[in-house]
NUDRENDREN-290958 format. One record per residue (C-alpha): residue in one letter; x, y, z. Coordinates in steps of 0.5 Angstrom, whole numbers, plus 500, padded with zeros to 3 digits. Layout:
REM residues N
AXYZ/...
***
This chain:
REM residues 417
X926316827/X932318825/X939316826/X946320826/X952317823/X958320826/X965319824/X971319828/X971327830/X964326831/X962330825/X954329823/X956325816/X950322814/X943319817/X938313817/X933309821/X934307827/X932300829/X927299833/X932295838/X939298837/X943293841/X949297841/X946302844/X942298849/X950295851/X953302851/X948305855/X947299861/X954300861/X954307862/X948306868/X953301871/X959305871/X955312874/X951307879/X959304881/X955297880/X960291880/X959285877/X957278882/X962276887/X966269886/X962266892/X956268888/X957265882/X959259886/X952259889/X948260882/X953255878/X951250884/X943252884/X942251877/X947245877/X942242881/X935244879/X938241872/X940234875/X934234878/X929235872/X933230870/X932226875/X924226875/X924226867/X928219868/X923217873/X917219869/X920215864/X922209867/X914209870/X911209863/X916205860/X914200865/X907201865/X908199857/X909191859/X901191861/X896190856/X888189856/X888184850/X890179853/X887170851/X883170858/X879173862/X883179866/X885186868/X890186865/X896181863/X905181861/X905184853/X909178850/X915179846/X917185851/X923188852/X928192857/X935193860/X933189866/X929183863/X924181858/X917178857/X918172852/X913169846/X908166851/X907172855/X912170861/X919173864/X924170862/X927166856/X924162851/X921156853/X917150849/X910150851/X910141851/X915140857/X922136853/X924129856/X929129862/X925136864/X922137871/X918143870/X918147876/X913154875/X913160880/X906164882/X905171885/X906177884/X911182884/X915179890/X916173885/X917177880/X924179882/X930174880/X928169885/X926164880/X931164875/X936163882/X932157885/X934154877/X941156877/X942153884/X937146882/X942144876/X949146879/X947141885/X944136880/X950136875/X954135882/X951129884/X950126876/X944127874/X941126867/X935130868/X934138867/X931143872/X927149869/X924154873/X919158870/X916166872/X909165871/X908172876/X906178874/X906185878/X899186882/X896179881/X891177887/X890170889/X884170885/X887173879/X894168880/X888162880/X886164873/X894164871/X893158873/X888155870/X889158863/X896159863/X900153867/X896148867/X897147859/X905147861/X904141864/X909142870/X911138875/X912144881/X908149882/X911155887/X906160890/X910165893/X909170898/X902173898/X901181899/X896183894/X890180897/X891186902/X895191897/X888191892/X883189898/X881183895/X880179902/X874183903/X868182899/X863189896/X858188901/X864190907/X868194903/X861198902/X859197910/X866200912/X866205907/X859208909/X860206917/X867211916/X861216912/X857216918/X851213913/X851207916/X851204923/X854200928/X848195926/X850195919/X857194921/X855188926/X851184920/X857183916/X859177921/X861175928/X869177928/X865185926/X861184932/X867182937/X871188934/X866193934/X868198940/X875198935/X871201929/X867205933/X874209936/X877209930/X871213927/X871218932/X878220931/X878223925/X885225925/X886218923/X881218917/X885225915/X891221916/X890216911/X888221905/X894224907/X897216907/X893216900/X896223897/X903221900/X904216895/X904219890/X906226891/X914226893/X913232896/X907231902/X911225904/X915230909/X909232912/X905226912/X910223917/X910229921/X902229922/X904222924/X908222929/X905229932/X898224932/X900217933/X907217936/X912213933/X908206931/X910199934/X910193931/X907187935/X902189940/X895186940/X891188935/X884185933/X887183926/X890177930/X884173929/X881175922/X880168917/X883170911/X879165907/X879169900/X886167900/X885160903/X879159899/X883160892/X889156895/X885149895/X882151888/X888151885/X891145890/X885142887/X887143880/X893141881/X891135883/X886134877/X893135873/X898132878/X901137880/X904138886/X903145889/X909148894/X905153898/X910159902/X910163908/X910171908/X916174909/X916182911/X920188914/X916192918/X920192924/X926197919/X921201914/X915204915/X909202910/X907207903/X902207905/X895203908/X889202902/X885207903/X879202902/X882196906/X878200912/X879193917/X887196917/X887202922/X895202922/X902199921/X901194925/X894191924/X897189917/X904187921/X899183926/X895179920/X901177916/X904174922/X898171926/X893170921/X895169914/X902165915/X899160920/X894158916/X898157910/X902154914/X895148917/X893148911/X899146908/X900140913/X892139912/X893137905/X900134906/X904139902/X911142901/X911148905/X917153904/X917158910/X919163908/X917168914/X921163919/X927163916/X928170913/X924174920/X928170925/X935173921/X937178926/X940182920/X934181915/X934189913/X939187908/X935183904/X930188904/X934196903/X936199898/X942201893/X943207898/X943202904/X938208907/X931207904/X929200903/X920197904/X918192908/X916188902/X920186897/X927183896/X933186893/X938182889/X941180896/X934178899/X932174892/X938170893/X937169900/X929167898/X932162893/X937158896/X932157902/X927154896/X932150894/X935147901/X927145903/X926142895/X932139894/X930134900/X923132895/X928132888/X934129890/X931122888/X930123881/X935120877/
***
């Protein structure tokens, strides 16, 4: 096709290919389409609505991106490789903004591996509720009160906890990895992840439950697992026939870790349960949480053997102020918020508590001293002061968890020279 070339008194002066895509032409005649239509340009208010729409789909992406971002950067401190038998383990030589995972594959700074002379070597184990700062708090607090009182010995305290350790994976650090420290003082902090991965229930049960709830196994299959199923069997028989409540704990299990299901999650739960209340009876009252009692006198035993001396503590929570993330999907014996809430405070903090007094050890009571606070939230929520869990500590949480460590140990240290 050709194209005319016009001078000023548009006379026909010479020809040439058009391009395919004028764009002088396209603006000449979009402007002469907008002109005939009488089109005006956007409004300042609708501008303003635009700029704060992109605004906000921008600061948004990166927001998520930083999300994303900061999953996989943390999900790159674990490793499989690792000198013993686990799923996995802290990759050594580690670093982040926030804090770092020494040679020797443990949180914190660097540390000789033979205890130093003049050193009472104190190690802390759990999970990820342990690995907050509490440790190196309880550190700080022990030798500022030993220089005060002139005492010639140092106190190191140790973070031997790693994120999503049971008690059974938390024995094996022990076994493996502090008994070779040759500590004197072994902290077990407070224990979530028995229920948090279901590892209080053995194959047998979480299979039985799981075809119970399937409608492959009956109430005899149920009441075979033992008494305690035979006494609370009218409860799984009713929680069987309600299936909004099975429909509910996938929508529990899909509401972790899909932001935008969170909404219509709780909605579903308040249509269905109502609001959920903490503390009325439940058949987790009475359940023996021996997989945890049986790995806590394995590793007091060991601890013997080596003499170390073990300080176990009690479960702190905050049920009453923040709902859960959700139940395990495949912890069946857990039908609600408060049958967990039931089983912390009734069943595994008052058997730590007879155990301790039964194998005369150093108990550090944790759920007494932070759940008789009338303000406890504080030490639970968030930066935003709204969100928060009822799990684990922020900052002012981690210094209240020290300083209540620190004021149950000092009357046990405070003889050393």
């Amino acid at each position: 096709m050709l194209e005319e070339i016009l001078d000023k008194n548009n006379n026909v002066i010479s020809t040439r290919k058009s391009r395919l895509i004028n764009l002088g032409s396209i603006m000449k005649n979009t402007n002469k389409i907008g002109k005939d239509n009488n089109i005006k340009g956007l409004s300042i208010k609708k501008k303003l609505i635009y700029s704060l729409v992109t605004s906000f789909m921008f600061f948004y992406g990166l927001c998520y991106l930083n999300k994303y971002y900061m999953a996989s950067n943390e999900a790159l401190m674990y490793t499989k490789k690792c000198d013993y038998d686990v799923p996995w383990c802290l990759v050594k030589n580690y670093r982040t903004e926030d804090f770092e995972i020494n040679s020797m594959g443990f949180k914190g700074d660097e540390f000789s591996r033979m205890k130093p002379e003049n050193v009472y070597r104190i190690v802390v184990l759990g999970g990820s509720t342990s690995f907050g700062n509490y440790p190196e708090y309880l550190e700080d607090k022990l030798n500022k009160k030993g220089k005060a009182n002139n005492k010639t010995i140092k106190f190191e305290v140790i973070n031997g906890a790693i994120v999503g350790y049971n008690s059974s994976l938390i024995l094996k650090r022990f076994v493996y990895d502090i008994v070779t420290l040759r500590p004197d003082l072994v902290i077990y902090g407070p224990e979530w992840n028995d229920v948090g991965s279901c590892a209080l229930l053995s194959d047998k049960e979480r299979g039985t439950l799981k075809n119970f709830f399937l409608g492959l196994a009956d109430s005899e299959a149920l009441r075979s697992l033992g008494p305690w199923y035979e006494n609370h069997i009218k409860i799984f028989e009713t929680y069987k026939k309600n299936f909004r409540r099975l429909g509910l704990r996938t929508a529990d299990a899909l509401a972790t870790r899909v932001y935008l299901l969170k909404r219509a999650r709780n909605e579903l739960k308040i249509k269905f349960d109502g609001t959920v209340q903490v503390g009325k009876q439940s058949h987790m009252d009475d359940y023996n949480p021996t997989t945890t009692l049986d790995n806590l006198v394995k590793i007091i035993n060991k601890g013997k053997e080596n003499n170390i001396k073990i300080t176990l503590t009690t479960t702190p929570d905050d049920f009453e102020d923040f709902d859960l993330p959700s139940i395990p999907p495949e912890c069946l014996i857990f039908i609600e918020k408060n049958d967990w809430y039931r089983y912390n405070r009734n069943s595994l903090n008052p058997a730590v508590r007879n155990l301790a007094l039964k194998q005369n050890l150093i108990l550090i009571d944790l759920e007494k001293h932070i759940n008789e606070d009338s303000n406890k939230k504080r030490y639970f929520v968030a930066d935003d002061g709204i969100t928060g869990e009822f799990m684990h500590f922020n900052d002012l949480g981690n210094k209240k968890v020290a300083e209540i460590m620190f004021k149950t140990l000092w009357q046990y240290l405070k003889d050393l020279p």
